[in-house]
C-alpha positions as CSV (number, residue, x, y, z in Angstrom):
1,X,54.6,88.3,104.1
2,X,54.0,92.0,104.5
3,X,57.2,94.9,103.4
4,X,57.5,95.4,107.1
5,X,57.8,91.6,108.1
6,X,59.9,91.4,105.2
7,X,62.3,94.0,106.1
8,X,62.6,92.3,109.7
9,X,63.6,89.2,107.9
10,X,66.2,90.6,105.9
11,X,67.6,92.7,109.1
12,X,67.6,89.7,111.0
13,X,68.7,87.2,109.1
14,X,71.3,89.3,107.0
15,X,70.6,87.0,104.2
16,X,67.6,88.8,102.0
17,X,68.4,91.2,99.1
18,X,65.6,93.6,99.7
19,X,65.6,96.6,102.6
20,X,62.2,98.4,103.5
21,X,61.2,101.8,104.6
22,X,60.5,102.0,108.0
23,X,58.0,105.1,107.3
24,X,56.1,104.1,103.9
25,X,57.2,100.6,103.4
26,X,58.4,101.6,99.7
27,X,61.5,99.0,98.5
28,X,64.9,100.9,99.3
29,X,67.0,100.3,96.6
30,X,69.0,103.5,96.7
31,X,72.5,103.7,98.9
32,X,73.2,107.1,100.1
33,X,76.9,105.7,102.1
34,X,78.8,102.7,103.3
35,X,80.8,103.0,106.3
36,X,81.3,99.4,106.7
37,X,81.2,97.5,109.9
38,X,80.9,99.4,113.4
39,X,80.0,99.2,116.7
40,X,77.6,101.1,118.7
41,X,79.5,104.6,119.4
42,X,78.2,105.4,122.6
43,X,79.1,101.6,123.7
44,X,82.3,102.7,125.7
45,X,84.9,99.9,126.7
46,X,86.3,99.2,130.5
47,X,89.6,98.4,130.7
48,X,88.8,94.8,131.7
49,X,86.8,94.5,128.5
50,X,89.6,95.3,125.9
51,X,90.1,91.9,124.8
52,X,86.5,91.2,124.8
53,X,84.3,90.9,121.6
54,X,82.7,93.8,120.6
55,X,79.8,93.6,118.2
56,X,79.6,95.7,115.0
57,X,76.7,96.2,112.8
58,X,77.0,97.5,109.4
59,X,76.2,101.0,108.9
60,X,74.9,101.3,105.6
61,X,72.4,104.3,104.7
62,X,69.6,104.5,102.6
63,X,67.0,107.2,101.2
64,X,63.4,106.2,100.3
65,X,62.3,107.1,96.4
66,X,59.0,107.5,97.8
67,X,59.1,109.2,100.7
68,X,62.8,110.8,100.7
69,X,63.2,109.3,104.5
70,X,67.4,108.7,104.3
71,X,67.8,105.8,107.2
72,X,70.2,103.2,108.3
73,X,69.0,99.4,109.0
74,X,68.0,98.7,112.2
75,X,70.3,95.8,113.4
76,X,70.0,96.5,116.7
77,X,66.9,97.4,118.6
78,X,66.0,100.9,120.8
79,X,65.7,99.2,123.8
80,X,69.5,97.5,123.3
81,X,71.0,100.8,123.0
82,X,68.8,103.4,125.1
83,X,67.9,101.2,128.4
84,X,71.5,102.3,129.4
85,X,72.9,105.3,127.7
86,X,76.4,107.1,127.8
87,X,75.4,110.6,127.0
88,X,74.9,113.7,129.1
89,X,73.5,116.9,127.6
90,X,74.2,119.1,130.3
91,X,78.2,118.8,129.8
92,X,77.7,121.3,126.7
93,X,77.6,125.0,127.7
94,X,76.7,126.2,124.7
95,X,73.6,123.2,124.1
96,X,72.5,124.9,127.7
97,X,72.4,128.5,126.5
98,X,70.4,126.9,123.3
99,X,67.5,125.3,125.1
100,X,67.2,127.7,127.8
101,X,66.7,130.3,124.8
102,X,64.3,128.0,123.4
103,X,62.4,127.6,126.6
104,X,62.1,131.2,126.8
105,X,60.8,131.9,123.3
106,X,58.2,128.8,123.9
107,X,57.1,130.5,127.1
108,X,56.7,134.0,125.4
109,X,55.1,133.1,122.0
110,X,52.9,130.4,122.9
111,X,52.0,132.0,126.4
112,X,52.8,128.8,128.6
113,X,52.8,129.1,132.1
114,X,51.8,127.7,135.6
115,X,48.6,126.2,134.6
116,X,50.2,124.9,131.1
117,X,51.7,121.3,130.8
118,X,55.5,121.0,129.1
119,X,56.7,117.2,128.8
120,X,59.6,116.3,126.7
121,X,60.3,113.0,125.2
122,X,63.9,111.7,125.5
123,X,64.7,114.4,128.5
124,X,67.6,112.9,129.2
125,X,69.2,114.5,132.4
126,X,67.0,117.2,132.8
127,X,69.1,119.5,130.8
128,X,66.1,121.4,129.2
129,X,63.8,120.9,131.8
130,X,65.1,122.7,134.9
131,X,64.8,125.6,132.7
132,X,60.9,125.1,132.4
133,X,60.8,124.3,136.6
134,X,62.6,127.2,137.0
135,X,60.0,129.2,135.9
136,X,57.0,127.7,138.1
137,X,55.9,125.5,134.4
138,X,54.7,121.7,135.5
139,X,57.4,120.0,133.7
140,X,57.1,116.2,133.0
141,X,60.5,114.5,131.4
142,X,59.6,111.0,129.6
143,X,63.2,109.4,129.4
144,X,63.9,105.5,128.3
145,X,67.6,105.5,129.9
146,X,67.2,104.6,133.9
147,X,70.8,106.1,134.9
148,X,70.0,109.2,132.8
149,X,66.5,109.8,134.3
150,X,67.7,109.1,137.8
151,X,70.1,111.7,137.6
152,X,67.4,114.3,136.4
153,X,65.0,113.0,139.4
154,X,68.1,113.9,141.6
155,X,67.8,117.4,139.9
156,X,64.2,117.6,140.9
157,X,63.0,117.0,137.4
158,X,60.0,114.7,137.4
159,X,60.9,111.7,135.2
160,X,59.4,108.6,133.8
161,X,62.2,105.8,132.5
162,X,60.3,104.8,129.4
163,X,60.3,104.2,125.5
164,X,57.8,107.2,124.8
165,X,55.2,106.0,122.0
166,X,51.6,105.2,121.9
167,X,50.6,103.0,124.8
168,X,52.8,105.3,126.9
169,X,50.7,108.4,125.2
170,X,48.0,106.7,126.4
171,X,49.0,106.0,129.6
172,X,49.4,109.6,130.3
173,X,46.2,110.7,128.9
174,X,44.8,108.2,131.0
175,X,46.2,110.2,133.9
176,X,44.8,113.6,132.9
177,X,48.4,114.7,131.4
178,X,48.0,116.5,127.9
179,X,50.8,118.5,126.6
180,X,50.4,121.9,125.5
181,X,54.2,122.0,124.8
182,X,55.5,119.0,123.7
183,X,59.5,118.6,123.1
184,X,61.1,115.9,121.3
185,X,64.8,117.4,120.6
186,X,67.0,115.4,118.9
187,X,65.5,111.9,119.6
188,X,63.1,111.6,116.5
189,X,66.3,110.3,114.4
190,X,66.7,107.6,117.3
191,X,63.1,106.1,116.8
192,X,63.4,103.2,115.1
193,X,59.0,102.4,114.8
194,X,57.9,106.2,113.6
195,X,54.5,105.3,112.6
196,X,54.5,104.1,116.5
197,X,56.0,107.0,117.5
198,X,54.1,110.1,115.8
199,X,51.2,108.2,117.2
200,X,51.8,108.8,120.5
201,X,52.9,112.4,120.0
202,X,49.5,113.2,118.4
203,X,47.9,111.2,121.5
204,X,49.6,113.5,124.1
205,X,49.1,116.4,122.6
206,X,46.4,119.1,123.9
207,X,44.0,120.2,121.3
208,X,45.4,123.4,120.7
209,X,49.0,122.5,122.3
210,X,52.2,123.0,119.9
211,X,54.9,120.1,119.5
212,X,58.3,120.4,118.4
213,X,60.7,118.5,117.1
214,X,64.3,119.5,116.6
215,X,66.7,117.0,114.2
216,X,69.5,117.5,112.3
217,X,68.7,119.0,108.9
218,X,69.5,115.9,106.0
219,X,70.2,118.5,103.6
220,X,72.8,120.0,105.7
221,X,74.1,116.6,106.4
222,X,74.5,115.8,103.0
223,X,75.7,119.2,101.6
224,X,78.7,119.7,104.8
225,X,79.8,116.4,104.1
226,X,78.6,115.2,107.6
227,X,78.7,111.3,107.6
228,X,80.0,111.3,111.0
229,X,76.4,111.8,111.7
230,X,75.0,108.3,110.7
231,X,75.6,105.2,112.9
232,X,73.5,102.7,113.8
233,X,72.1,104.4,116.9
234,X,70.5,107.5,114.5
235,X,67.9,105.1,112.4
236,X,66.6,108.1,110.7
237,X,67.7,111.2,108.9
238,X,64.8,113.9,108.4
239,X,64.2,116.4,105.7
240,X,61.1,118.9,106.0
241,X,59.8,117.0,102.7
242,X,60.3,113.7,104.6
243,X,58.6,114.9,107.6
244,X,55.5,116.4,106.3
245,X,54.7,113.9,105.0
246,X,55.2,111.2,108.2
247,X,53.2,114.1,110.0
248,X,50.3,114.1,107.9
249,X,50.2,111.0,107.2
250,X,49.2,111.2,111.7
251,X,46.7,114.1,111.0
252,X,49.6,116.7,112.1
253,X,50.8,119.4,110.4
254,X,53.8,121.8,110.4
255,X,52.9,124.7,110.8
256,X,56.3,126.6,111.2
257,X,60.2,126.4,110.8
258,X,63.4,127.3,112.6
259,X,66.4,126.8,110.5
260,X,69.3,126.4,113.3
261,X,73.2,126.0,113.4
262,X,73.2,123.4,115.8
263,X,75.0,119.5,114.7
264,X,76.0,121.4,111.5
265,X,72.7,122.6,110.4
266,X,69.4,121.7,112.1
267,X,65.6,122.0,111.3
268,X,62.8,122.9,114.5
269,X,59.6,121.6,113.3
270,X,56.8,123.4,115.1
271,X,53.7,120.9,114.9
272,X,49.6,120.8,115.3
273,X,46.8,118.9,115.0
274,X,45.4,119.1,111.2
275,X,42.0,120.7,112.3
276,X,43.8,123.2,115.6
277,X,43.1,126.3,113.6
278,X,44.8,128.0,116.9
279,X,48.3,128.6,114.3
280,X,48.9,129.7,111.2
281,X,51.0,128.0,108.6
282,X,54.1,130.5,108.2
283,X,55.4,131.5,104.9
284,X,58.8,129.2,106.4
285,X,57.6,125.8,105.7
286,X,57.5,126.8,101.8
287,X,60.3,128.5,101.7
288,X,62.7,125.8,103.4
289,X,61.3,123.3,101.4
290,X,61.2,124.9,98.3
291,X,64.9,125.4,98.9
292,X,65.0,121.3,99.6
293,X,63.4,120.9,96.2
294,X,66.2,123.6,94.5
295,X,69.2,121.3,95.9
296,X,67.3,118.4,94.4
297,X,66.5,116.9,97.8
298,X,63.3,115.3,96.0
299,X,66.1,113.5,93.4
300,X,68.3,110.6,93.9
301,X,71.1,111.7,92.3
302,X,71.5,114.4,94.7
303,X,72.4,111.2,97.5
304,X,74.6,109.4,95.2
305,X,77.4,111.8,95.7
306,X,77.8,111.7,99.2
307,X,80.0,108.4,99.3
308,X,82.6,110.0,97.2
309,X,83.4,112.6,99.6
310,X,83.1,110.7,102.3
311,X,85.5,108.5,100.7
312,X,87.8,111.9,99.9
313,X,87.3,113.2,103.7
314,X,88.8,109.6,104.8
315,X,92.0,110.2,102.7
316,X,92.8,113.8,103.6
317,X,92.7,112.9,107.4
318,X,94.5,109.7,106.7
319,X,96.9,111.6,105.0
320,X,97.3,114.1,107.7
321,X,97.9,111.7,110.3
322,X,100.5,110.1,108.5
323,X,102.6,113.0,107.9
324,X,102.4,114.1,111.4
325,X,103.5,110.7,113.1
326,X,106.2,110.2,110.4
327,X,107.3,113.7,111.5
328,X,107.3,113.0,115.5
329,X,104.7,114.8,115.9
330,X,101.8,114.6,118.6
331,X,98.2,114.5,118.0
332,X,95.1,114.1,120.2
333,X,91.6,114.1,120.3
334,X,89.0,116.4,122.0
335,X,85.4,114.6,122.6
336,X,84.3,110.8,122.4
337,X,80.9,112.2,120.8
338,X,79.0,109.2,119.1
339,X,79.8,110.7,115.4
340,X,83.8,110.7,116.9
341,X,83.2,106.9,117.0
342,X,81.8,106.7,113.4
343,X,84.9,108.3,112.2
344,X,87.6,107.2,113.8
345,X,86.3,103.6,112.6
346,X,85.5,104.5,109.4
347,X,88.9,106.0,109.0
348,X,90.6,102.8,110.9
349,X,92.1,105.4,113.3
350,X,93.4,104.1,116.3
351,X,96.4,104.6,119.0
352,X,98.9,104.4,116.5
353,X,97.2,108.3,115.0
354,X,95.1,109.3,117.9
355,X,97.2,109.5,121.4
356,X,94.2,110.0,123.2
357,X,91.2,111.6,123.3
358,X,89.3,113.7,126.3
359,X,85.8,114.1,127.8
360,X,84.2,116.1,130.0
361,X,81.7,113.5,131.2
362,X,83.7,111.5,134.0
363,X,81.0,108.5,132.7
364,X,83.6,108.4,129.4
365,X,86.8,109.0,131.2
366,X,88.7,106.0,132.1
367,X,87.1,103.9,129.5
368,X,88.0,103.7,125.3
369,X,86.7,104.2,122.3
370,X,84.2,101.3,120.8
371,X,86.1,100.0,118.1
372,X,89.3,101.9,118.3
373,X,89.9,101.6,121.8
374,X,91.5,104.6,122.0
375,X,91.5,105.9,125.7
376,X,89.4,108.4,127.1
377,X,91.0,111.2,130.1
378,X,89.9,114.1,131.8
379,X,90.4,117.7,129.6
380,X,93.3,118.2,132.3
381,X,95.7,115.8,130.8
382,X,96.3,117.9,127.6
383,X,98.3,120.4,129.7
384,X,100.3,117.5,131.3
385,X,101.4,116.3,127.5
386,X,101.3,119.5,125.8
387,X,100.1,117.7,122.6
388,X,101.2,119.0,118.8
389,X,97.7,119.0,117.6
390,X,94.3,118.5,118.7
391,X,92.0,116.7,116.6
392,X,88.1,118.0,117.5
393,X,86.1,114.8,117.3
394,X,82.4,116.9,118.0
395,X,83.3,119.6,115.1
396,X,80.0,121.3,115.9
397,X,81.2,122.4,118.9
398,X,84.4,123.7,117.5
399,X,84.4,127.3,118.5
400,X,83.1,126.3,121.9
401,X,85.9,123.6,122.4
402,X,88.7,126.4,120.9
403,X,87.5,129.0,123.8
404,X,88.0,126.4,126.4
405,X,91.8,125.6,125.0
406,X,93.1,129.0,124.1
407,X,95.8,128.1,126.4
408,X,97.3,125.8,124.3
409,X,98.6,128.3,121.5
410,X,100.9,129.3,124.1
411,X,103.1,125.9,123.1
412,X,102.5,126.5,119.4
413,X,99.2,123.7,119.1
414,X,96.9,123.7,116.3
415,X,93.1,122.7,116.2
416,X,92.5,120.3,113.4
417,X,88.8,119.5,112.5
418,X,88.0,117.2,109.1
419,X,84.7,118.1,108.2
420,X,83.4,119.5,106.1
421,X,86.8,119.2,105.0
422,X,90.1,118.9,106.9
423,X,90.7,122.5,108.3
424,X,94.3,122.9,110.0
425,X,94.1,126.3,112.3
């Protein structure tokens, strides 16, 4: 039996001993954190299915000794989670005003325009896209979710509904498509075949066309005590000495890095073939990962501290909690992001901590938290209760989230967010 047909044994049967890296096929014998059992936290439950079964997975995360991939198991396959998905980029202002920048500083470094061709892998509602139309750039989205790339085709935003990897590369090629900027934002940690994956990336790329790829940054992850971040839907958890060497290992390289605030720290990998001498290696691949190696990225004991503050985060919110209901008080949540869903399961928080929470995607509202089942309203609802705290569940967002409630200091609220530690203000 091969690593890889091992691994699928052991994931599917839950009974072998032995876990294998999806990337490199190396034994993984080296637990970064345990957040116990937990269901899929963009799986949001009607009000008819509260007293139904809900299945949970356990969301235990690794890191490779030979290739320093960090990943969860895969107990639950792409197509179960994306064929149907909950999320909506374009309810974030400030994640609009990111990629529109972006698609300007695309358009003016790498000179695309009318006769270029931009596709972007995991488009989701057109979010990035409309940016790239609106500038008279052929614009292709590649998106698995059929609600989500419905509603960008009712943008205007040509989209295919399909898992992007090499037959669906080839497919396009096929058709005369080659992209000579190719996007993948935020969807490489969601891939749970890589090899599969980079495969088809290097397939639709032109010859001298640039790729990026924009994940949250591991070693931020880690460092800002981010383990809302890992659930079963992100399989994967990048580093730039991880990725180099999934890239080259497809005859890519990086060529440059952007090191970016957004999900708590994130890394923009700008990618080429190995033999496009079209763009230079920048002095910012060495210097971010030489900074990986100073933290001791490349060393396992750098992981094995994680848990413990995860463990200490759990406690201090706990604690918080307990003192504010035991004092009458009122507290709520802002956000049913998936990482929301990791901790407020993690934490065992439900109804009896959390009054509520709000969305501004009327796809959440009306429904409940997997797991907690804590219900999910309109942003409206906090002026109607007038809440003693509000509890920021997407803690990335914070100062966005804090703009759009000012008017709540005028009864005396506070914001509470609990990473990277529990901040009261």
């Amino acid at each position: 039996m091969s690593a890889q047909a091992a691994m699928k044994t052991s994931v599917a049967g839950a009974t072998a001993s032995k876990h294998f890296c999806r990337f490199c096929e190396s034994e993984l014998t080296q637990q970064v954190v345990d957040l116990g059992m937990q269901p899929l936290c963009e799986s949001y439950v009607a009000r008819e299915a509260l007293d139904s079964m809900e299945p949970t997975y356990p969301v235990k995360a690794y890191v490779c000794s030979s290739c320093y991939l960090v990943q969860v198991l895969d107990f639950v396959s792409g197509e179960e989670i994306y064929s149907h998905y909950a999320y909506f980029s374009s309810f974030s202002e400030s994640w609009l005003k990111h990629v529109d920048d972006y698609v300007g500083n695309m358009v003016e470094r790498f000179g695309i325009d009318a006769n270029s061709q931009v596709i972007e892998i995991a488009s989701n509602d057109g979010y990035l896209l409309q940016y790239v139309k609106a500038r008279g750039i052929p614009a292709l989205g590649i998106e698995p979710a059929e609600n989500i790339a419905e509603y960008a085709r009712s943008k205007g935003i040509e989209t295919i509904a399909r898992f992007f990897g090499s037959e669906c590369a080839r497919d396009l090629t096929e058709e005369g498509r080659k992209a000579n900027l190719l996007i993948a934002n935020n969807v490489f940690g969601h891939v749970p075949d890589i090899n599969d994956f980079v495969a088809g990336m290097k397939i639709a790329l032109a010859d001298d066309g640039v790729l990026t790829v924009e994940i949250p940054h591991v070693a931020k992850t880690i460092k800002g005590n981010q383990f809302d971040q890992f659930y079963q839907e992100h399989f994967s958890y990048y580093s730039l000495l991880s990725a180099q060497k999934i890239f080259e290992a497809h005859d890519l390289i990086v060529f440059d890095v952007d090191e970016l605030p957004t999900h708590g720290g994130s890394l923009r990998y700008y990618v080429k073939h190995a033999d496009c001498q079209t763009h230079k290696v920048s002095n910012s691949v060495d210097r971010v990962k030489s900074q990986e190696i100073a933290d001791g990225f490349d060393q396992m004991q750098t992981y094995q501290a994680f848990s413990d503050r995860a463990k200490e985060i759990k406690r201090a919110l706990l604690e918080f909690l307990i003192d504010k209901k035991r004092a009458g008080e009122s507290v709520v949540g802002y956000g049913a992001p998936g990482k929301g869903g990791t901790l407020l399961n993690y934490c065992g928080i439900r109804e009896d901590f959390l009054d509520y929470t709000v969305d501004r995607s009327d796809f959440k509202q009306g429904k409940f938290m997997p797991g907690s089942h804590i219900p999910i309203h309109s942003p409206d609802v906090i002026a109607k209760t007038r809440p003693d705290y509000i509890l920021i569940l997407p803690w990335n967002l914070r100062e966005e989230i804090t703009d759009q409630l000012a008017y709540v200091r005028e009864w005396g609220c506070k914001f509470v967010v609990p990473i990277p530690h529990l901040d009261v203000f």
